[in-house]
C-alpha positions in Angstrom: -25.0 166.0 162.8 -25.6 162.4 162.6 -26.4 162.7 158.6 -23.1 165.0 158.3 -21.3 162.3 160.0 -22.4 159.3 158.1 -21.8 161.1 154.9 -18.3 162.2 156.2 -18.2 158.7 157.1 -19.3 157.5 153.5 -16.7 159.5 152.2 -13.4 158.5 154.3 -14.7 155.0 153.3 -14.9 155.7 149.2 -11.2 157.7 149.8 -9.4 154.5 151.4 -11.1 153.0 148.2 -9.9 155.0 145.8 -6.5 154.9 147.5 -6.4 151.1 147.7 -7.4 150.6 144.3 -4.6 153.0 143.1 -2.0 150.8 145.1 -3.2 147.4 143.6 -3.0 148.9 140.0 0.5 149.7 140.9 1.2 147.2 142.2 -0.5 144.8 139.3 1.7 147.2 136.8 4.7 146.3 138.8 3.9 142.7 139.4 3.6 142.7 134.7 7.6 144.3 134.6 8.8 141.6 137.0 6.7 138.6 135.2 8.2 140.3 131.5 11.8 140.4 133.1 11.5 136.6 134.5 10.1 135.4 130.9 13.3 137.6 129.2 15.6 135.9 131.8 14.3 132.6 130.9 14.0 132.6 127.1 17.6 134.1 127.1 19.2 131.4 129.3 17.2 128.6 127.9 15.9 128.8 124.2 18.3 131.6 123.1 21.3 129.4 124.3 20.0 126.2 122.9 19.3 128.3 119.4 22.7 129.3 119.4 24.1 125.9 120.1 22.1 124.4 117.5 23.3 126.9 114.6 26.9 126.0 115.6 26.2 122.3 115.4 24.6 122.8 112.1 27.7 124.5 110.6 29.5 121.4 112.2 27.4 118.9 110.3 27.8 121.2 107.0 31.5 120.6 107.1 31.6 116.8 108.5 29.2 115.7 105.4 31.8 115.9 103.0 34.7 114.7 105.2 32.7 111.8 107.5 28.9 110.9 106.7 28.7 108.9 109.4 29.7 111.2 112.1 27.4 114.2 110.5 24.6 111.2 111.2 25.3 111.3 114.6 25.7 114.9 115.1 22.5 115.5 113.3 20.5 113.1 115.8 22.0 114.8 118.6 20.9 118.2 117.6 17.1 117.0 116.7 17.5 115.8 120.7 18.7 119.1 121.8 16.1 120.5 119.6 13.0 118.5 120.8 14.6 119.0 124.4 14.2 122.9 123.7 11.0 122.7 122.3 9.5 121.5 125.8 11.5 124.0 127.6 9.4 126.8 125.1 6.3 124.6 125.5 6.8 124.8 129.5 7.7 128.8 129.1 4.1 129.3 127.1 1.9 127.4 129.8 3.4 129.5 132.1 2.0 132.4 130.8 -1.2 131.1 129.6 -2.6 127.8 129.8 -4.3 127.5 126.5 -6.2 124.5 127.2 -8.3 127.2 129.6 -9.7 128.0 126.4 -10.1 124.9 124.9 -11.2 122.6 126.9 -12.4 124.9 130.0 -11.6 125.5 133.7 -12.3 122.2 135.3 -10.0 119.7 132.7 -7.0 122.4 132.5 -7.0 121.7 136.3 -7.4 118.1 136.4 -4.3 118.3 133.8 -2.2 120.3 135.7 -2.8 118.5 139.0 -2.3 115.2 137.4 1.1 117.0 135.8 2.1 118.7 139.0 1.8 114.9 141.2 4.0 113.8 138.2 6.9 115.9 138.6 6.6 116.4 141.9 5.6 113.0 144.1 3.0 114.8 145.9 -0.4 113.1 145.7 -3.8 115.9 144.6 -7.4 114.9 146.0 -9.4 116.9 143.7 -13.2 117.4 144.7 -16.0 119.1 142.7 -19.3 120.4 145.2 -22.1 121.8 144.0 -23.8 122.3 140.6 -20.9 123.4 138.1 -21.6 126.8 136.6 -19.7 127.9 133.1 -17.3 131.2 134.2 -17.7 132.9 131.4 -15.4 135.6 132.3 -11.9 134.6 131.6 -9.8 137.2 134.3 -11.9 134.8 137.2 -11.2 131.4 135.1 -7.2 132.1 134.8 -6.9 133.9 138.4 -8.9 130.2 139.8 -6.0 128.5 137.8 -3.3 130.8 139.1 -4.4 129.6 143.0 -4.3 126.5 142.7 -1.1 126.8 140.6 0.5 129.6 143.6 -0.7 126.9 146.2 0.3 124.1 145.2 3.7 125.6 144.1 3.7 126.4 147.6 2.9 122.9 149.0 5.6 121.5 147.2 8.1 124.3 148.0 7.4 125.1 151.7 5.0 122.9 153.4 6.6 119.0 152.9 3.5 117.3 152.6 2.9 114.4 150.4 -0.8 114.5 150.0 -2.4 118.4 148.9 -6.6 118.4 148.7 -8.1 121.4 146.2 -11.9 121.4 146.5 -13.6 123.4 144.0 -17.4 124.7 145.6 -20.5 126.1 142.9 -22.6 128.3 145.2 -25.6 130.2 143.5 -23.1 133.5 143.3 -19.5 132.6 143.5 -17.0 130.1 143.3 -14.7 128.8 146.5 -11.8 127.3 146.4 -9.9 125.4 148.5 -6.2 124.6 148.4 -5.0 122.4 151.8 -1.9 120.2 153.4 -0.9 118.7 156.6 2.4 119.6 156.2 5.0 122.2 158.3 2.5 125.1 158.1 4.0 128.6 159.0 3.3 131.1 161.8 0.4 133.8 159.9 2.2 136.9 161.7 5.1 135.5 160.5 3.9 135.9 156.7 2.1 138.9 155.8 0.0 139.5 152.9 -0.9 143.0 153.1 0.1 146.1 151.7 3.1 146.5 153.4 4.7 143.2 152.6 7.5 144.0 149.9 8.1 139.8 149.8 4.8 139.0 148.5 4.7 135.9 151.9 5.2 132.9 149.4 3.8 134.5 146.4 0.6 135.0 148.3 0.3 139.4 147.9 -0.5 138.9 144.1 -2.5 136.2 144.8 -4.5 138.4 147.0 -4.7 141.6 145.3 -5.6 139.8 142.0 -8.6 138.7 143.6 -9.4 141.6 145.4 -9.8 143.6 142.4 -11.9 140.6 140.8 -14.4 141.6 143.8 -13.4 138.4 145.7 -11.7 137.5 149.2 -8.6 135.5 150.0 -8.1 133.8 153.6 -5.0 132.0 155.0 -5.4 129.6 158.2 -2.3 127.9 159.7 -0.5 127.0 162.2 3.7 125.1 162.9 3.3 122.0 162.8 -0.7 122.0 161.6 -0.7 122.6 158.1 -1.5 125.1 156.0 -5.8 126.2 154.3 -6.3 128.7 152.2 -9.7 129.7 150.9 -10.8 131.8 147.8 -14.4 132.8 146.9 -14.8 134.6 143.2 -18.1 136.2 142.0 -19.1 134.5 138.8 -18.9 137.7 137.2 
């Protein structure tokens, strides 16, 4: 009865599996459609304006050459502005999708580049630290989804939590990588914020988060507390 049981057991266990592995590939398939539709909104309101503008200011400048030179000059250096302006909106639409200096330059330098960006734009001071003995990740699904948490967290720093100063510690253990994104800012009640199957909202952005890693084989944790500040802690196999 006992053997029965524990295969019974065994089985139940590979079902919920199965089951949970079918919702996160749903849910990864849905997760594509929304980022497609938010990259169609954003090329169509941005670049696809700017393109049409700049055609119409070109047939301007066609017409003012032969009447005024000197105002065709200055319509002509006020669409290479709109134009250069547009090419970092595309530039900033790209890196969204894919960081290509991942590739190029690896993991650990993309991040130092975006953190050094992010303070930049945003006021908020990054204390990067490196532990361990670095380890290549050769797989490039565990390299982007590392980039993508501390992107989602600091995102979320700056959005939700107030802080000025963000830490990201980045551990090499013999098997995995761990990852630490932390503030001391407002911090939010964890029952509050779900980040489980049954939370439609995503909790800050933090469901895809998790259920990209969990199908990478790795585990996502959340501390905080009002008033406290806000952890969160990712460990990734190496492969």
């Amino acid at each position: 009865m006992e053997y029965l049981s524990g295969d019974l057991k065994d089985l139940n266990m590979q079902l919920e599996d199965v089951e949970k592995r079918k919702y996160l590939a749903i849910r990864v398939i849905q997760a594509q459609e929304e980022e497609r539709s938010r990259v169609a909104r954003e090329i169509h309101d941005g670049p696809a304006q700017v393109l049409s503008n700049v055609v119409l200011k070109a047939e301007i400048c066609e017409k003012l050459i032969e009447t005024d030179i000197n105002k065709a000059k200055e319509e002509l250096k006020n669409l290479k502005q709109i134009v250069r302006e547009s090419l970092v909106d595309v530039r900033r639409i790209i890196y969204a999708l894919r960081p290509m200096s991942l590739e190029d330059i690896g993991l650990i330098p993309t991040l130092k580049k975006y953190m050094d960006k992010f303070s930049y734009e945003t006021g908020i001071t990054v204390n990067f630290q490196k532990r361990g003995i670095e380890k290549e990740v050769h797989d490039k699904n565990v390299a982007l989804t590392i980039f993508r948490v501390v992107q989602e967290a600091l995102n979320n720093v700056y959005k939700h939590s107030g802080a000025k100063h963000a830490s990201v510690i980045m551990e090499f253990t013999a098997i995995d990588i761990v990852i630490t994104v932390s503030d001391k800012g407002k911090g939010f009640n964890i029952q509050e914020i779900k980040v489980d199957k049954d939370d439609n909202m995503g909790g800050f952005g933090l469901f895809s988060m998790k259920e990209r890693i969990e199908l990478l084989d790795g585990t996502m944790e959340i501390k905080s507390c009002p008033g406290k500040g806000t952890t969160i802690r990712v460990v990734l196999p190496y492969v």
